[in-house]
VEXSEKE-645909 format. One record per residue (C-alpha): x, y, z; residue in one letter; residue number from 1. Coordinates in nm, 2 decimals. Last residue first. Layout:
# VEXSEKE-645909
node u:X; v:Y; w:Z; resn:A; resi:NUM
...
***
This chain:
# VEXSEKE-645909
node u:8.48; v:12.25; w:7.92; resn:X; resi:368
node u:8.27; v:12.33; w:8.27; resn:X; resi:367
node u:8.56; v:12.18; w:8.44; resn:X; resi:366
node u:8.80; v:12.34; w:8.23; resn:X; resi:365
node u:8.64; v:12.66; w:8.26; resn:X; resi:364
node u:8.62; v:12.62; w:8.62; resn:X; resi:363
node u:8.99; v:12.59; w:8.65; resn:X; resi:362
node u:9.06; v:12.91; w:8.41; resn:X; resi:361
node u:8.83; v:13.09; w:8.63; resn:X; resi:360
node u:8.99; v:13.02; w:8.97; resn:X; resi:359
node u:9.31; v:13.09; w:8.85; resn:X; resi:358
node u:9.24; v:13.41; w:8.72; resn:X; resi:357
node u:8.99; v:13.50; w:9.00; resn:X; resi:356
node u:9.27; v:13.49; w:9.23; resn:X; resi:355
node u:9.55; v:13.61; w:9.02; resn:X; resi:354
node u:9.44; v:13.96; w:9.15; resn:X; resi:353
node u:9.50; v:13.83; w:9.58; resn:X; resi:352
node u:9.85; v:13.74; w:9.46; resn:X; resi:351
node u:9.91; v:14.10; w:9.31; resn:X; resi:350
node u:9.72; v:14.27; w:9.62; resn:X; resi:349
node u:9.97; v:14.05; w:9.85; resn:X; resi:348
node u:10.25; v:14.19; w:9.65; resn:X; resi:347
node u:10.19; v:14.52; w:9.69; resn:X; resi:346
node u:10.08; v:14.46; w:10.07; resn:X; resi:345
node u:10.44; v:14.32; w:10.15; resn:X; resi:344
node u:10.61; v:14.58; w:9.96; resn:X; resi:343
node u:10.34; v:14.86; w:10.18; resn:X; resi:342
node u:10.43; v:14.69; w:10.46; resn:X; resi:341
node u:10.83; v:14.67; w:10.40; resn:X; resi:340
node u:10.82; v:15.01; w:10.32; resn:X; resi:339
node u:10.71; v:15.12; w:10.69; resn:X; resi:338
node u:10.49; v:14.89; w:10.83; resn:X; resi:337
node u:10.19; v:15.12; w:10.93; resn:X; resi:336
node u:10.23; v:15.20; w:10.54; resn:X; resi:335
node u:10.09; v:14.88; w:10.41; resn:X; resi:334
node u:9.81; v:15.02; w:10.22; resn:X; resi:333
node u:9.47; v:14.95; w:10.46; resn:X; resi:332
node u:9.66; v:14.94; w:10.75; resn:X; resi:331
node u:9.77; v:15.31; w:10.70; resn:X; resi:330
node u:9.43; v:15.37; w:10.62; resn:X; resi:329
node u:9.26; v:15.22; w:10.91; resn:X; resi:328
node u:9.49; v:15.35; w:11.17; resn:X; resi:327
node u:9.28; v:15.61; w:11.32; resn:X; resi:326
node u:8.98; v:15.36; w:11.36; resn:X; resi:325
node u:9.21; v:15.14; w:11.54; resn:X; resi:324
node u:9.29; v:15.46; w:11.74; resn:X; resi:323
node u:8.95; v:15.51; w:11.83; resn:X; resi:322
node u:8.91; v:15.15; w:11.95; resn:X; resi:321
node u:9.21; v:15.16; w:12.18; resn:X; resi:320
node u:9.14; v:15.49; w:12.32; resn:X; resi:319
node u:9.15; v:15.82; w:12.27; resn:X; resi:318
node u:9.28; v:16.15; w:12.43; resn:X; resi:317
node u:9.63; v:16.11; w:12.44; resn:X; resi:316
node u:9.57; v:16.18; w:12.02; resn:X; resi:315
node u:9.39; v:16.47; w:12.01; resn:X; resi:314
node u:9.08; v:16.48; w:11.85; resn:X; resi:313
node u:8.94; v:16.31; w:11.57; resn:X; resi:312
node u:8.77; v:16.03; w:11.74; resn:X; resi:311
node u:8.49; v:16.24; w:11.76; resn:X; resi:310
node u:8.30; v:16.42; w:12.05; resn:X; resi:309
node u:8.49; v:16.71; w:12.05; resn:X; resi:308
node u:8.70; v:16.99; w:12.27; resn:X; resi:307
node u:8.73; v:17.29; w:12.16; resn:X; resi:306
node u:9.06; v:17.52; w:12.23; resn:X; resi:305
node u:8.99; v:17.91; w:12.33; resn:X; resi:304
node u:9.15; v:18.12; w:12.09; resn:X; resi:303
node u:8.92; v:18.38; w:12.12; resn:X; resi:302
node u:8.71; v:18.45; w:11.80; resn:X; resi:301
node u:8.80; v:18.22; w:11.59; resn:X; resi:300
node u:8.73; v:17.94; w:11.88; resn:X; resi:299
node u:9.00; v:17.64; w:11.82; resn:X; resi:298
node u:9.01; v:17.29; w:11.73; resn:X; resi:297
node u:9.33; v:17.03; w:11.77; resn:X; resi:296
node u:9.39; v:16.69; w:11.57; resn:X; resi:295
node u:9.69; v:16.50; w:11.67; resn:X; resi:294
node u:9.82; v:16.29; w:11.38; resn:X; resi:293
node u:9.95; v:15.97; w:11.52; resn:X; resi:292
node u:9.70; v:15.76; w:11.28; resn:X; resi:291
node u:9.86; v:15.91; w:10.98; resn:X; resi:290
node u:10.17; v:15.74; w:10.87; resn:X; resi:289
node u:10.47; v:15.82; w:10.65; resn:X; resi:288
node u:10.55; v:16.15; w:10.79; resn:X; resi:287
node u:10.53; v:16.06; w:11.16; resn:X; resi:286
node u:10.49; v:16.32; w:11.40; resn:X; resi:285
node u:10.14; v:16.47; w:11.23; resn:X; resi:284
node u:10.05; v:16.79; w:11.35; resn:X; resi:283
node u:9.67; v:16.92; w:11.34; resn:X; resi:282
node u:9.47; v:17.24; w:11.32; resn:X; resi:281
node u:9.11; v:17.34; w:11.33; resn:X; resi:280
node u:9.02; v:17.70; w:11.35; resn:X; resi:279
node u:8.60; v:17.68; w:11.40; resn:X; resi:278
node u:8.37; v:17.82; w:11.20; resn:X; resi:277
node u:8.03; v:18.04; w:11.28; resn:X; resi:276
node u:8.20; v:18.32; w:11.13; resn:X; resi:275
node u:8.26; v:18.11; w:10.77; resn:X; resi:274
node u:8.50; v:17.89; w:10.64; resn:X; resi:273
node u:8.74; v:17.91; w:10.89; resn:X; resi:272
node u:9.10; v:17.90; w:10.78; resn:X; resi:271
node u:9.27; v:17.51; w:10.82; resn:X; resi:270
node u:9.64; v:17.48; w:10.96; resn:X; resi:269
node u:9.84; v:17.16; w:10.90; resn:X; resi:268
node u:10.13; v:17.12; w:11.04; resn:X; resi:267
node u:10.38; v:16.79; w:10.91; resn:X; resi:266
node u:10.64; v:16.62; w:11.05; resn:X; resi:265
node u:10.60; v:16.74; w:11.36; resn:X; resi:264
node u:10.98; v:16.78; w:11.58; resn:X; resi:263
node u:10.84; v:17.10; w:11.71; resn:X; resi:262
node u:10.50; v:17.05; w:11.87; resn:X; resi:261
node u:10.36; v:17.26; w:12.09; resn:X; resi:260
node u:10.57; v:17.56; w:11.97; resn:X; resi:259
node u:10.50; v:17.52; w:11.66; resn:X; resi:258
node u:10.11; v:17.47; w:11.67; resn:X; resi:257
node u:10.13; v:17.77; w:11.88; resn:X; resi:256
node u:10.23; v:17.96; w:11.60; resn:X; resi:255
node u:10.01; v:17.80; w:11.36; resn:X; resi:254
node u:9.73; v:17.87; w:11.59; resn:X; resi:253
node u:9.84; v:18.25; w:11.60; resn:X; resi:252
node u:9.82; v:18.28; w:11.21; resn:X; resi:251
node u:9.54; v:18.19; w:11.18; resn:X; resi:250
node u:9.38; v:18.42; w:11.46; resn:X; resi:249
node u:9.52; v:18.70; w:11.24; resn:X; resi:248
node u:9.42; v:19.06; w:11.39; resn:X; resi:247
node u:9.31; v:18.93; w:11.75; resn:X; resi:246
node u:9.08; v:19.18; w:11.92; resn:X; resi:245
node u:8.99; v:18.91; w:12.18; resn:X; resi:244
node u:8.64; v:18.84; w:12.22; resn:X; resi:243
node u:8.45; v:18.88; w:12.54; resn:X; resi:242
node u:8.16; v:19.04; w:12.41; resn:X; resi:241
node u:8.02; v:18.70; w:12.25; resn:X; resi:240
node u:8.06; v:18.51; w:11.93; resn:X; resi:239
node u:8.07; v:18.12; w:11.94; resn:X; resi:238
node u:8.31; v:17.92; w:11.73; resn:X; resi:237
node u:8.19; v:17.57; w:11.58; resn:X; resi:236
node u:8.27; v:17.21; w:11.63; resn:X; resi:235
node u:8.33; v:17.14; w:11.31; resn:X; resi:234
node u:8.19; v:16.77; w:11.30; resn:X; resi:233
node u:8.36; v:16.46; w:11.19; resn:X; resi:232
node u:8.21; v:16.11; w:11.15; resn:X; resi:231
node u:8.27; v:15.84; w:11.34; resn:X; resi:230
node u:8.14; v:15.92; w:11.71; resn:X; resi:229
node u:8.29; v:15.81; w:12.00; resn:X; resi:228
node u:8.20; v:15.52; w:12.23; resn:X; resi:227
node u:8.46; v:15.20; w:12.11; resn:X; resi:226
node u:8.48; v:14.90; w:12.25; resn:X; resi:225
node u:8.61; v:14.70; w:11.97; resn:X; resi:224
node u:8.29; v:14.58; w:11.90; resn:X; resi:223
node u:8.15; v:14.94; w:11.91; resn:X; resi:222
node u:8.44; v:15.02; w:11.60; resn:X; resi:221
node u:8.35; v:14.77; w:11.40; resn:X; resi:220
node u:7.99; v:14.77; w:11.44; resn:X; resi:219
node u:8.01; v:15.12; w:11.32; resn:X; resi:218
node u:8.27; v:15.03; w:11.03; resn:X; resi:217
node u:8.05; v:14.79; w:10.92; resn:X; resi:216
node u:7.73; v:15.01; w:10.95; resn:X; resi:215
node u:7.85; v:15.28; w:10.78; resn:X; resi:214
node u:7.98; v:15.06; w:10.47; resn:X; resi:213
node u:8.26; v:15.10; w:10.18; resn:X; resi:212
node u:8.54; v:15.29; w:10.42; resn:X; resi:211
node u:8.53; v:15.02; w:10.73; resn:X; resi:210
node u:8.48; v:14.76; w:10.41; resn:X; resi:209
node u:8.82; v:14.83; w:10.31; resn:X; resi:208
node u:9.00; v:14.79; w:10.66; resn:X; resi:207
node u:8.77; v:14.43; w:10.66; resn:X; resi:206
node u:8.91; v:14.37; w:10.31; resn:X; resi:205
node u:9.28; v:14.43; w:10.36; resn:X; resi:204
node u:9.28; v:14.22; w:10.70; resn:X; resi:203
node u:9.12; v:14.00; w:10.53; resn:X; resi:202
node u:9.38; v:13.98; w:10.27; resn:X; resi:201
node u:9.64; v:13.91; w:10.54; resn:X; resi:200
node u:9.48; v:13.66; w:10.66; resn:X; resi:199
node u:9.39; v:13.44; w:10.39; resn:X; resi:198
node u:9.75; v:13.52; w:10.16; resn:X; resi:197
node u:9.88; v:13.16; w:10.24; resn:X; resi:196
node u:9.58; v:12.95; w:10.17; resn:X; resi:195
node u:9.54; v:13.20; w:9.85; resn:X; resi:194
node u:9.84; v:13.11; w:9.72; resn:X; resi:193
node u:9.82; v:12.70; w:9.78; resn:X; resi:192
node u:9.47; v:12.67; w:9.65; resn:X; resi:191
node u:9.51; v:12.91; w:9.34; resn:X; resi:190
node u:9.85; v:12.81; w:9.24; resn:X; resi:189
node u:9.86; v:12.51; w:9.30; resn:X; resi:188
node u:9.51; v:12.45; w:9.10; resn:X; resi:187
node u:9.71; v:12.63; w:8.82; resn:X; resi:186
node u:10.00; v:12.39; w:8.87; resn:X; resi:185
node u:9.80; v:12.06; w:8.88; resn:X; resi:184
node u:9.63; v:12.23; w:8.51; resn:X; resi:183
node u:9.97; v:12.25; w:8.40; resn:X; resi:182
node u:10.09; v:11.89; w:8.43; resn:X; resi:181
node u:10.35; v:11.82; w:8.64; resn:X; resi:180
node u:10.61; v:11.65; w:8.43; resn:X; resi:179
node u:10.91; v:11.84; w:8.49; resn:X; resi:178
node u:10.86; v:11.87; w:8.85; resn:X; resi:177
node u:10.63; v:12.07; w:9.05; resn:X; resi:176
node u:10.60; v:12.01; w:9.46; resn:X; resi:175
node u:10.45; v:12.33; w:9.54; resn:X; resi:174
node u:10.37; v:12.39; w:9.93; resn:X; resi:173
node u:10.14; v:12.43; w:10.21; resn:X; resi:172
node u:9.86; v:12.15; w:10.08; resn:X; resi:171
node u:10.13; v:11.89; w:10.13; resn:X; resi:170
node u:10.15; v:11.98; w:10.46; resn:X; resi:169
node u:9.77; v:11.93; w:10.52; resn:X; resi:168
node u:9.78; v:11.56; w:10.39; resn:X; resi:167
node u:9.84; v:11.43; w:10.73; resn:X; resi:166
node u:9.50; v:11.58; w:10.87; resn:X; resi:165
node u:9.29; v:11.37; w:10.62; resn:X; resi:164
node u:9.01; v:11.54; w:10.49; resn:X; resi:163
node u:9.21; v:11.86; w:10.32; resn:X; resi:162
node u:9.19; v:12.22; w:10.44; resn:X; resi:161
node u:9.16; v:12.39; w:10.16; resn:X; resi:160
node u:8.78; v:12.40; w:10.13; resn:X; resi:159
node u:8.70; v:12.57; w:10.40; resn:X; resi:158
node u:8.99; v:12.83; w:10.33; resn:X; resi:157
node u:8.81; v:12.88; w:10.03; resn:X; resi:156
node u:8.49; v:12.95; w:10.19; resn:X; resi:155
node u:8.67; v:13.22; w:10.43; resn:X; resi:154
node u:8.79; v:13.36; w:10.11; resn:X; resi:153
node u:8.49; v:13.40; w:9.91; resn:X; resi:152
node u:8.29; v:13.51; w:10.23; resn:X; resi:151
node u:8.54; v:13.85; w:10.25; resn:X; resi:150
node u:8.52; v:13.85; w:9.88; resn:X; resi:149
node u:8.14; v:13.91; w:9.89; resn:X; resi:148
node u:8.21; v:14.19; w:10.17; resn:X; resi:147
node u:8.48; v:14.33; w:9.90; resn:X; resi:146
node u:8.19; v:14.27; w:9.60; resn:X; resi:145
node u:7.94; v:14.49; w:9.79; resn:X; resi:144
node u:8.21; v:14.76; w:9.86; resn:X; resi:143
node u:8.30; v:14.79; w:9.47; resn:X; resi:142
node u:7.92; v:14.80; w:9.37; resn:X; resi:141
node u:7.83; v:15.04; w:9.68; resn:X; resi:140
node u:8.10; v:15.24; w:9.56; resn:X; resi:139
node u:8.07; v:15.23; w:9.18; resn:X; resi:138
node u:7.73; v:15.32; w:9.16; resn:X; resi:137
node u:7.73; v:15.59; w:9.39; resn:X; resi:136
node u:8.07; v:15.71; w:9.27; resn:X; resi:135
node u:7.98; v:15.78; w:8.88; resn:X; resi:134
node u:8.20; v:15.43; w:8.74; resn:X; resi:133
node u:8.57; v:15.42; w:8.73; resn:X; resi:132
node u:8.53; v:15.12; w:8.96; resn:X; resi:131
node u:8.42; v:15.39; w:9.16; resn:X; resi:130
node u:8.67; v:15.33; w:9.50; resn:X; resi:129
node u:9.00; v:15.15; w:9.29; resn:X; resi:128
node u:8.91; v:15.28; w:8.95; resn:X; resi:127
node u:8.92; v:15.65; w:9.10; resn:X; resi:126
node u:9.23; v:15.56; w:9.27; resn:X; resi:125
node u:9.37; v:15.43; w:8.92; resn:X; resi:124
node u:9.31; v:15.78; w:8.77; resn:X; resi:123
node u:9.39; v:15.98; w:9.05; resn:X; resi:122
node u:9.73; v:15.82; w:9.05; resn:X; resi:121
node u:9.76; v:15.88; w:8.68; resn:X; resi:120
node u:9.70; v:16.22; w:8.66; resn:X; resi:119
node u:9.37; v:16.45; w:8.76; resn:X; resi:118
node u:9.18; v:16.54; w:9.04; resn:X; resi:117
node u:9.45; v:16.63; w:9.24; resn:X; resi:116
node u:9.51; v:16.95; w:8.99; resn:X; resi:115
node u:9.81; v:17.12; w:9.06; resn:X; resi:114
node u:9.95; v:17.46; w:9.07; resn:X; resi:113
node u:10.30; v:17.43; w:9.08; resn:X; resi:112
node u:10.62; v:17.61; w:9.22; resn:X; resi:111
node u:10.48; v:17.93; w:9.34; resn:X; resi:110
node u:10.72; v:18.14; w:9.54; resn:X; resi:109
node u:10.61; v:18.26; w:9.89; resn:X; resi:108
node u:10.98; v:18.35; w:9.98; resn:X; resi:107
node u:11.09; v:18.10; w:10.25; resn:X; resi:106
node u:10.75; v:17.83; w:10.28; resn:X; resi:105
node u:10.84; v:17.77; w:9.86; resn:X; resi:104
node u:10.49; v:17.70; w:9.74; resn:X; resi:103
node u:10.28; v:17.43; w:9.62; resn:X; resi:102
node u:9.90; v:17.52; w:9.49; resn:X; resi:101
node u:9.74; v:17.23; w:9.55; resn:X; resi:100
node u:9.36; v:17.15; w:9.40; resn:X; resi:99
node u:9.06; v:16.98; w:9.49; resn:X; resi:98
node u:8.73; v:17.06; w:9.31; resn:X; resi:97
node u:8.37; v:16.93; w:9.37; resn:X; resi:96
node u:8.04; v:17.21; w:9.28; resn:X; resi:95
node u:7.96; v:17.08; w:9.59; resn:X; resi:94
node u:8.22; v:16.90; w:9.79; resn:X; resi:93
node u:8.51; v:17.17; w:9.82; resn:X; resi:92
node u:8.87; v:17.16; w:9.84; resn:X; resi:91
node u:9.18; v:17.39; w:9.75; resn:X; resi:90
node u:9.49; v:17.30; w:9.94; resn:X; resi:89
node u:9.76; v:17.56; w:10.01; resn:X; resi:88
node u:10.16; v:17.32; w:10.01; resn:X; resi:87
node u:10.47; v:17.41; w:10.20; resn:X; resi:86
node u:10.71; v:17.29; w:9.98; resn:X; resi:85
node u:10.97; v:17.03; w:10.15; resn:X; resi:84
node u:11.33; v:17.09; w:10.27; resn:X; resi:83
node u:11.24; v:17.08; w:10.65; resn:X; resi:82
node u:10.92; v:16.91; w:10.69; resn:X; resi:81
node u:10.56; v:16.99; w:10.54; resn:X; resi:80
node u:10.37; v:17.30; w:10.62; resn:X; resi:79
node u:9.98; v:17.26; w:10.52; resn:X; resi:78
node u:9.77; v:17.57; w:10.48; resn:X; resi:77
node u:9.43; v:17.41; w:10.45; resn:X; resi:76
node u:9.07; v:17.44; w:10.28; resn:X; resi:75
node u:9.07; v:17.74; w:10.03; resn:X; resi:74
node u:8.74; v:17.77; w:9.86; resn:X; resi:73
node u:8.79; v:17.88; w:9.55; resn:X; resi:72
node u:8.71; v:18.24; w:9.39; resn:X; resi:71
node u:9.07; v:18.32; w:9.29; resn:X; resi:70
node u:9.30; v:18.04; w:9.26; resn:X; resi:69
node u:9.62; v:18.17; w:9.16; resn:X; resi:68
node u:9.59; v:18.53; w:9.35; resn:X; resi:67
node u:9.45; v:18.25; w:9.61; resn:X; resi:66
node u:9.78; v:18.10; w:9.67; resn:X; resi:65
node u:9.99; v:18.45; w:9.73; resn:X; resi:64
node u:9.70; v:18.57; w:10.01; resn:X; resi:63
node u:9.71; v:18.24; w:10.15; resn:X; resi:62
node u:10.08; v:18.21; w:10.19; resn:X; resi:61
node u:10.07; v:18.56; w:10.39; resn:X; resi:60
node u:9.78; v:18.47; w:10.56; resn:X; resi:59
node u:9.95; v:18.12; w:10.64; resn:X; resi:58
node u:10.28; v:18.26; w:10.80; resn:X; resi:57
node u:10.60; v:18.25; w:10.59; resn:X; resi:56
node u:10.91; v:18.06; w:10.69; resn:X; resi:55
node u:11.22; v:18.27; w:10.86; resn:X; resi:54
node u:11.50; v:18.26; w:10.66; resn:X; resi:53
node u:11.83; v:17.99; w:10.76; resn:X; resi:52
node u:11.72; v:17.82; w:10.42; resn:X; resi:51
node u:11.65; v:17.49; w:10.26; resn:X; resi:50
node u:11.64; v:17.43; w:9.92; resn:X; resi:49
node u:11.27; v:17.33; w:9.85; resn:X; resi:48
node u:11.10; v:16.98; w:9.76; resn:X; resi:47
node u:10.76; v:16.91; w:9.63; resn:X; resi:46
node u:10.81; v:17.10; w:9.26; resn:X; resi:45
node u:11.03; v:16.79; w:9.21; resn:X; resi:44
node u:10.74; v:16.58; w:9.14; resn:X; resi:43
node u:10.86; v:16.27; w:9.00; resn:X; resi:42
node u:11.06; v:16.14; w:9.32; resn:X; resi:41
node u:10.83; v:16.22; w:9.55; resn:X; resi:40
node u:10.54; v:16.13; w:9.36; resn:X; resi:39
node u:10.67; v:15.77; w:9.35; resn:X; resi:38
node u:10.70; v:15.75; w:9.71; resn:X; resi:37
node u:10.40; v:15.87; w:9.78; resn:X; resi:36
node u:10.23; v:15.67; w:9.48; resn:X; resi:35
node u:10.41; v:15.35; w:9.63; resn:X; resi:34
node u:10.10; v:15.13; w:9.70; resn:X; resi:33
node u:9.88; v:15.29; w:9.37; resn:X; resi:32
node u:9.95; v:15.01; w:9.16; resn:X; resi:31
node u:9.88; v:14.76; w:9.36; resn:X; resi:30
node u:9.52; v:14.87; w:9.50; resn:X; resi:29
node u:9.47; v:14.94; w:9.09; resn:X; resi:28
node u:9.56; v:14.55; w:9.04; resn:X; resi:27
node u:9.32; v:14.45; w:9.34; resn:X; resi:26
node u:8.98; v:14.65; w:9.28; resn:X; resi:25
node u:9.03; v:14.54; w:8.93; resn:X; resi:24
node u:9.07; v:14.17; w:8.96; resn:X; resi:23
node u:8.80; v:14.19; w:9.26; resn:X; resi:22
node u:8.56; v:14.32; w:8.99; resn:X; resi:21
node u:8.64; v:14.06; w:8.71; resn:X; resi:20
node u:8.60; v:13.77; w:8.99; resn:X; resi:19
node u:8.29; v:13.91; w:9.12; resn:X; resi:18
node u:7.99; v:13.72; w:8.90; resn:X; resi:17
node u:8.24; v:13.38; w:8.93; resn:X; resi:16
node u:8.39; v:13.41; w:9.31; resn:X; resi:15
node u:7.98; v:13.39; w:9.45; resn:X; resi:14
node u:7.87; v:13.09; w:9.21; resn:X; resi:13
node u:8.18; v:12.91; w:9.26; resn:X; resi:12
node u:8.28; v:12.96; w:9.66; resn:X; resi:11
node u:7.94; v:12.89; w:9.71; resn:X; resi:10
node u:7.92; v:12.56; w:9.56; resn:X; resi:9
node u:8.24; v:12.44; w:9.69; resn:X; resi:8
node u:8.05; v:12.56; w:10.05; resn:X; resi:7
node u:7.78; v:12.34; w:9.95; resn:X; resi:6
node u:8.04; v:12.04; w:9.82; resn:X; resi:5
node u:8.22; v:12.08; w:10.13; resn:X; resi:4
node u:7.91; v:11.98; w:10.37; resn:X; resi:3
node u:7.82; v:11.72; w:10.21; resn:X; resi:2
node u:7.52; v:11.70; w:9.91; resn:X; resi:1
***
């Protein structure tokens, strides 16, 4: 057996078991591209008229949010840019909820209470991680089949590339007529398409498999010379009997928050959860993207700023790997390209689904 019929033999018994799966993971990847955009537009609870009034501090907009939530854990006071709600989100692990309550920043008004865990977009997400399946079976089942994709294409490209140099061309494009035959346009179609997708749907997988293993997005991250740690810790306030008497220490990060940073996009203040909690606080200075979010952590108790040991700290403090970290999920759906990214990863995900469609219907003729 040569070389190419092994690897013809991988690409077959691995893309067969996973092409169903990948045909999911890629269609709901698709569909939920635009669901910023789309919300947007279909929400108008999102948007406020704006006014020359001062905004409302986050005690204030936390005391109005919880009267509608009362007895859950309120995560965040999040201000959005000029003419958008300003937006209280309720999250918690255990006992798992995750609600918004939107508001208008001007006169506390409540525009919607909403449920993130439910509606459409939650819906395909939940197919896109779980496989609609309880998360830890669908997670390791949907990350296993993106690191068996990751060989499936890599194999493919193997076998693309044709024995005789001079025939590569011909390999690159469609050359249908009239009378080509429907099964040459289905083999076209899955050797010419996925030829030209390769790269880019790595890309998609490897910023995938960052989320779907530890260890891959470990390695990742050391190989690109990276020192930090991955995963977030609160860094903690301390008591003592130097304390400041400050009345709302909320209130005075968002402040400074705003003055630090006053063409953010976004500010996002978070209460401590209990005594031994820090205040953390970021500011985002791109609405569309999140790697450029700088992430800041304060003592409760005396406003003294935290430094930590992840890379979820300010942004002029991390490095090259760290920020390749950062910009995982805006890779990931297209958005560190503005709308032509996410266009050019809709359609990639929609090429990347006819995949296993393709690839069936020619073994099944085969096999026929």
């Amino acid at each position: 057996m040569t070389f190419k019929q092994i690897i013809g033999k991988i690409h077959l018994w691995l893309g067969i078991p996973t092409g169903l799966l990948v045909f999911v993971i890629a269609v709901t990847g698709c569909l939920y591209a635009f669901q910023e955009e789309i919300q947007q537009l279909s929400q108008p609870y999102r948007n406020v008229v704006q006014e020359d009034n001062p905004i409302l501090s986050p005690s204030k907009l936390q005391v109005i949010a919880q009267n509608e939530l009362p007895g859950k854990l309120l995560h965040s006071v999040k201000y959005h840019e000029n003419g958008k709600a300003a937006e209280a989100i309720f999250y918690n692990f255990e006992e798992h909820y995750y609600y918004s309550v939107f508001m208008n920043p001007y006169s506390g008004q409540v525009l919607k209470v909403r449920d993130n865990e439910a509606g459409f977009f939650h819906f395909i997400l939940d197919g896109h991680f779980y496989l609609w399946l309880p998360p830890k079976i669908g997670q390791p089942l949907v990350a296993t089949s993106t690191l068996i994709f990751v060989v499936i294409l890599i194999s493919g490209l193997i076998l693309w590339f044709p024995g005789n140099k001079k025939y590569i061309r011909k390999n690159m494009s469609f050359s249908w007529n009239s009378n080509t035959h429907w099964k040459k346009k289905i083999f076209d179609l899955h050797n010419i398409l996925g030829f030209y997708i390769c790269l880019l749907g790595l890309i998609m997988a490897f910023t995938g498999l960052v989320w779907g293993f530890q260890w891959f997005a470990n390695g990742w991250y050391k190989t690109a010379g990276g020192t930090k740690s991955l995963e977030y810790a609160d860094p903690g306030s301390t008591k003592s009997a130097e304390q400041l008497a400050i009345t709302s220490p909320l209130d005075s990060v968002w402040v400074m928050m705003l003055r630090e940073y006053p063409q953010a996009k976004s500010i996002e203040v978070h209460p401590p959860e209990n005594e031994k909690s820090a205040i953390a606080a970021n500011a985002n200075a791109n609405a569309g993207t999140y790697w450029k979010t700088d992430y800041r952590y304060f003592d409760q108790y005396t406003l003294k700023e935290i430094e930590v040991t992840h890379i979820y700290g300010r942004l002029k403090d991390v490095g090259f790997a760290d920020k390749l970290l950062r910009m995982n999920y805006d890779i990931h759906v297209g958005a560190i390209g503005g709308l032509p990214g996410k266009i050019i990863v809709f359609l990639i995900g929609l090429m990347v689904a006819s995949l296993p469609v393709t690839g069936f219907l020619i073994w099944w003729k085969i096999k026929k």
